[in-house]
C-alpha positions in Angstrom: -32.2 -98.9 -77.8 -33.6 -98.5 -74.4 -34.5 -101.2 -72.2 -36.8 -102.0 -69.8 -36.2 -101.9 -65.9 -37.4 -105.7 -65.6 -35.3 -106.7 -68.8 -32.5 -105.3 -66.6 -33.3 -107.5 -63.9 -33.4 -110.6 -66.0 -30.0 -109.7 -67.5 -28.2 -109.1 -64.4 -29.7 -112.7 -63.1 -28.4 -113.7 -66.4 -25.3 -112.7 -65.9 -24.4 -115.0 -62.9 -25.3 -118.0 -64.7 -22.8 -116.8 -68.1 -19.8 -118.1 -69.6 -17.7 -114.9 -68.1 -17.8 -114.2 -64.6 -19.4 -111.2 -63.4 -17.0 -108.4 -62.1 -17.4 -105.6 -60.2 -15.1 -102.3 -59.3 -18.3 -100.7 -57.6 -19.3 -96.8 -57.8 -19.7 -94.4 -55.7 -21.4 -91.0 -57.4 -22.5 -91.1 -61.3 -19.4 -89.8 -62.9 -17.4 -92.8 -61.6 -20.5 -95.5 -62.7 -20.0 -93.4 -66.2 -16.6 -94.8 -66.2 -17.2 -98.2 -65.6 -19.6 -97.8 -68.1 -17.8 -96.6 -70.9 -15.3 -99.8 -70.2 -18.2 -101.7 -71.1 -18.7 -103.8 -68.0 -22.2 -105.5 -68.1 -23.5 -104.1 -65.2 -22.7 -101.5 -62.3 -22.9 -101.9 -58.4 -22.5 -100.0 -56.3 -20.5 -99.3 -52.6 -22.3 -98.4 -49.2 -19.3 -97.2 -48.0 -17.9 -94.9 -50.8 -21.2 -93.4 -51.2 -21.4 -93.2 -47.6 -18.2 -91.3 -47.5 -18.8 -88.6 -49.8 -21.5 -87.3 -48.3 -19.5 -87.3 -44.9 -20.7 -90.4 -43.4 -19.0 -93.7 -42.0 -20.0 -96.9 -43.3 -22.2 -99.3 -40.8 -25.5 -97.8 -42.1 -24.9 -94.1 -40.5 -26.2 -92.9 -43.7 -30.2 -92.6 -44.1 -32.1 -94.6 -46.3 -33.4 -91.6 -48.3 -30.1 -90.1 -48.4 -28.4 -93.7 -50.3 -31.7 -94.5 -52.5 -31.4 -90.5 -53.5 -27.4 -91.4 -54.4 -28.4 -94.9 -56.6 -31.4 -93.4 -58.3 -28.9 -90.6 -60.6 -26.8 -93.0 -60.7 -29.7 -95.8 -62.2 -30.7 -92.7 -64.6 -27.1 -92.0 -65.6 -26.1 -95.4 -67.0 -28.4 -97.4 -69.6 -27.0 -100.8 -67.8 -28.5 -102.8 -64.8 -27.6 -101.5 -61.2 -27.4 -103.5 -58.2 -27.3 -101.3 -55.1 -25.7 -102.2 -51.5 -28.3 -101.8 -49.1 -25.7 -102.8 -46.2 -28.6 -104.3 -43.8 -31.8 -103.1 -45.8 -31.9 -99.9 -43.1 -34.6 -101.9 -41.4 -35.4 -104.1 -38.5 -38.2 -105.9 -39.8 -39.6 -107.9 -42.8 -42.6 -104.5 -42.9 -39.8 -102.1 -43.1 -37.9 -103.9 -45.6 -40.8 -104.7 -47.4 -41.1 -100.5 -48.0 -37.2 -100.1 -48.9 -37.3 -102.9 -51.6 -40.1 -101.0 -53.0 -38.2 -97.1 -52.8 -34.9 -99.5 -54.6 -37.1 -100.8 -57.6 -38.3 -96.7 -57.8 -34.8 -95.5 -57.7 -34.0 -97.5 -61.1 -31.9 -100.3 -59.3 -32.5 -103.7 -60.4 -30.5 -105.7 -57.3 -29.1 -105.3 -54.2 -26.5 -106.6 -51.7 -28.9 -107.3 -48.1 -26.0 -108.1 -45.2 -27.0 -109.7 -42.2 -24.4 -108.2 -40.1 -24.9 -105.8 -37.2 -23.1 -102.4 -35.4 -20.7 -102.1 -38.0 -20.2 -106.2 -38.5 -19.4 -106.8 -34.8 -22.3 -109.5 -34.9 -24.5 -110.9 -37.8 -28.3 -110.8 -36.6 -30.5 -114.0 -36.5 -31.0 -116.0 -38.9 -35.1 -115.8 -39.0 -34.8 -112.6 -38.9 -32.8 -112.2 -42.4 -34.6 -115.2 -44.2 -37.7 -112.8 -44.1 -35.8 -109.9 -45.1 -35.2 -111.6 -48.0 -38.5 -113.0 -47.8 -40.3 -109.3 -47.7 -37.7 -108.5 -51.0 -39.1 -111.3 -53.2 -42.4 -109.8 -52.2 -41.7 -106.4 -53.2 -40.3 -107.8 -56.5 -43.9 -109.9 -57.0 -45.8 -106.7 -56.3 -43.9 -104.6 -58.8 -43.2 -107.0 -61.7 -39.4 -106.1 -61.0 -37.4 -108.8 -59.9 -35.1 -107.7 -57.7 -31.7 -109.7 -57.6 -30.5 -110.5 -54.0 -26.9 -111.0 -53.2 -27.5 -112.1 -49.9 -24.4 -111.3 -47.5 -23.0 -113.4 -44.4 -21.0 -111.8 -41.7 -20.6 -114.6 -40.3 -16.7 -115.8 -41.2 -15.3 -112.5 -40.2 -17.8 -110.9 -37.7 -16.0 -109.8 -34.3 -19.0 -112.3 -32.7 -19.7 -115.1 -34.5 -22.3 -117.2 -33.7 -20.4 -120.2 -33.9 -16.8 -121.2 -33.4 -17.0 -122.8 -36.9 -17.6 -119.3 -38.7 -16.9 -121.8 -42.0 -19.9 -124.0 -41.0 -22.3 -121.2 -39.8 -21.6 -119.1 -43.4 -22.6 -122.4 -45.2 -25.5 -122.8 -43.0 -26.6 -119.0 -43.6 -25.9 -119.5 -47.0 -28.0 -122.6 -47.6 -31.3 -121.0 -45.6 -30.7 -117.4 -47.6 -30.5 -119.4 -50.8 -34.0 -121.2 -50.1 -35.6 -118.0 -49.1 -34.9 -116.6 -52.6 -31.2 -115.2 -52.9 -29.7 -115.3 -56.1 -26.2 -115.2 -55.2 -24.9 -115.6 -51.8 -21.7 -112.9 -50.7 -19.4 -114.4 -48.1 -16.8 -111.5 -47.4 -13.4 -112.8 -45.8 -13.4 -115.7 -47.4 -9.7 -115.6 -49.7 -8.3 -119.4 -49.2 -9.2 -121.0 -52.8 -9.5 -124.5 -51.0 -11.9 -123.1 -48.9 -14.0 -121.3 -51.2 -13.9 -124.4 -53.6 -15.2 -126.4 -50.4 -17.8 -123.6 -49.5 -19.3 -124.0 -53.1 -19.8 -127.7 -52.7 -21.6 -127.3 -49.5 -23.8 -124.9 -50.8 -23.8 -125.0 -54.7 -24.8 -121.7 -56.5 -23.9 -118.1 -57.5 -20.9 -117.3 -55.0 -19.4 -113.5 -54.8 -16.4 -113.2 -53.5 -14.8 -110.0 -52.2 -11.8 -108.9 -54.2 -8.6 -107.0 -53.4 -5.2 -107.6 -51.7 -4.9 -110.9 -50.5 -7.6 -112.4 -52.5 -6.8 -115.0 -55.4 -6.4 -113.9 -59.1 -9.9 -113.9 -60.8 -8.8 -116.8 -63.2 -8.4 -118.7 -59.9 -11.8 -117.9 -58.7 -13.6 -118.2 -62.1 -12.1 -122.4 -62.0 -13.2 -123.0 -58.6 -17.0 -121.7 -59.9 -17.0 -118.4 -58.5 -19.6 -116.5 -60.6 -19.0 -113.0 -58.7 -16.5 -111.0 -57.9 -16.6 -107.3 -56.0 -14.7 -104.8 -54.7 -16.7 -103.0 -52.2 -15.2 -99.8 -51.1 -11.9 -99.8 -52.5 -11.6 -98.8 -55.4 -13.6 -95.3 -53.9 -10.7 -95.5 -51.1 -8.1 -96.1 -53.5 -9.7 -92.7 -55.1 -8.5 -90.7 -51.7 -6.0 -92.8 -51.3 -4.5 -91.0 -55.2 -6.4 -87.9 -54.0 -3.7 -87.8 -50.5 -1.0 -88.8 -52.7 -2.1 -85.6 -55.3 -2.3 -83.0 -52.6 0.8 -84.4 -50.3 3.1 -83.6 -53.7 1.3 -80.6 -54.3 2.4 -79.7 -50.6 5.5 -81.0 -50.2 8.0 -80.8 -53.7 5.6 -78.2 -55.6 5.1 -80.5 -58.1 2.7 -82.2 -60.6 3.8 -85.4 -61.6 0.7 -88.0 -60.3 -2.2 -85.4 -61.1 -0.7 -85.4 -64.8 -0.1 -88.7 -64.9 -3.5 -89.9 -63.7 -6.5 -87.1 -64.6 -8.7 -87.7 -67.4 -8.7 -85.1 -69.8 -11.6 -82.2 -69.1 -12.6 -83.0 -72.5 -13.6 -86.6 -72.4 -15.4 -85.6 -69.0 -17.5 -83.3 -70.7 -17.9 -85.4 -73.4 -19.0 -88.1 -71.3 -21.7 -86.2 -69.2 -22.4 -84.6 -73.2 -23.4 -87.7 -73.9 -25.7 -88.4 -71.1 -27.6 -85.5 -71.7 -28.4 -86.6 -75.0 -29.6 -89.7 -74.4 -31.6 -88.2 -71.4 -32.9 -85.4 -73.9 -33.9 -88.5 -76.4 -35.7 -90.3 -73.8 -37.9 -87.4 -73.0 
């Protein structure tokens, strides 16, 4: 059974507020959102970066609007679960602009998306005003649809180059409390790692957190007691992929050999059958 784009939306809200907390290994193309689909995580989001990337781009919003919704809407029409897209800083400069994108996101299939506040490739966040009615212009969008968009508002502000503040913890709360009044859902507060201080963040500004997850971050049963509700992984798992892919090739090169591409590629057959099986429900839609 099929479900609707705005019964997508409600059940990726829904899932911040669950018993489990909502984890992420983000996507980068279709065939790896397939993947996270077939191990049944709830929902799929996705990475600037790592789309970014493949189509020969650096992260830091190089890559053109049209160029990432065109990458998130096959991937919204390949999977049959909600998809929250990172729209690094919404590829806009004004509420107008982001007003337009919002509305191109909720055509593309997605259902969410993460809206940063930092600036030339996180060296600075932007002002505050000016990101409340980003997020402002979103909730709009979402009103004149009947899609509600789910925001994971980011803060640069702990590990921007220039922070605004010499008290990056106190500036991220204050971000945090403004973006959650203008309508975020979930507020994403990347660099943050120390438990003690995430625990302290979420009593200064109580709701959905997401944390960024990787080396150097604590386990996920760790951030599950202190109330985390969200946890990501940005780019790296689609780094991770070239870093296997260098790994692959430098063997390849240098002993002749085979050993990591046997032991880590997926058998053609479950590929086909995979994208076999997106067809047919593509087929059965029509």
């Amino acid at each position: 059974m099929t479900i609707s784009q705005k019964q997508k939306a409600d059940k990726l809200r829904a899932l911040h507020n669950g018993p489990d907390i909502l984890l992420f290994a983000n996507a980068w193309d279709v065939a790896s959102a397939c993947i996270l689909e077939r191990l049944e995580f709830p929902a799929i989001a996705t990475t600037s970066a790592g789309i970014a990337n493949t189509l020969g781009y650096a992260d830091g919003q190089q890559i053109t609007s049209l160029e990432m919704l065109r990458v998130v809407s096959h991937i919204a029409r390949a999977v049959s679960i909600p998809v929250t897209a990172d729209m690094e800083a919404g590829y806009s400069t004004s509420a107008i602009q982001m007003h337009q994108v919002a509305l191109q996101l909720i055509e593309a299939g997605a259902v969410g998306l993460n809206l940063e506040d930092g600036e030339d490739d996180e060296a600075r966040v932007s002002e505050t005003q000016a990101h409340v009615e980003k997020i402002q212009a979103v909730k709009e969008a979402s009103r004149q649809s009947g899609i509600p968009l789910v925001i994971n508002a980011r803060t640069d502000a702990y590990w921007a180059t220039e922070s605004p503040s010499a008290n990056r913890f106190a500036e991220s709360v204050r971000r945090a409390n403004l973006y959650r009044e203008a309508g975020a859902d979930c507020i994403f507060v990347p660099g943050m790692k120390k438990i003690d201080e995430i625990k302290k963040f979420l009593q200064e500004s109580p709701g959905p957190m997401n944390v960024l997850g990787g080396p150097g971050a604590p386990t996920i049963e760790e951030l599950k007691a202190a109330g985390v509700r969200r946890v990501s992984l940005g780019s790296g798992p689609s780094r991770a992929a070239l870093g296997l892919l260098r790994e692959i090739a430098s063997e390849l090169k240098s002993k002749g050999t085979y050993e990591r591409v046997a032991r880590y590629m997926i058998p053609a057959s479950e590929v086909n059958a995979m994208f076999s099986a997106r067809k047919k429900s593509a087929d059965q839609k029509s």
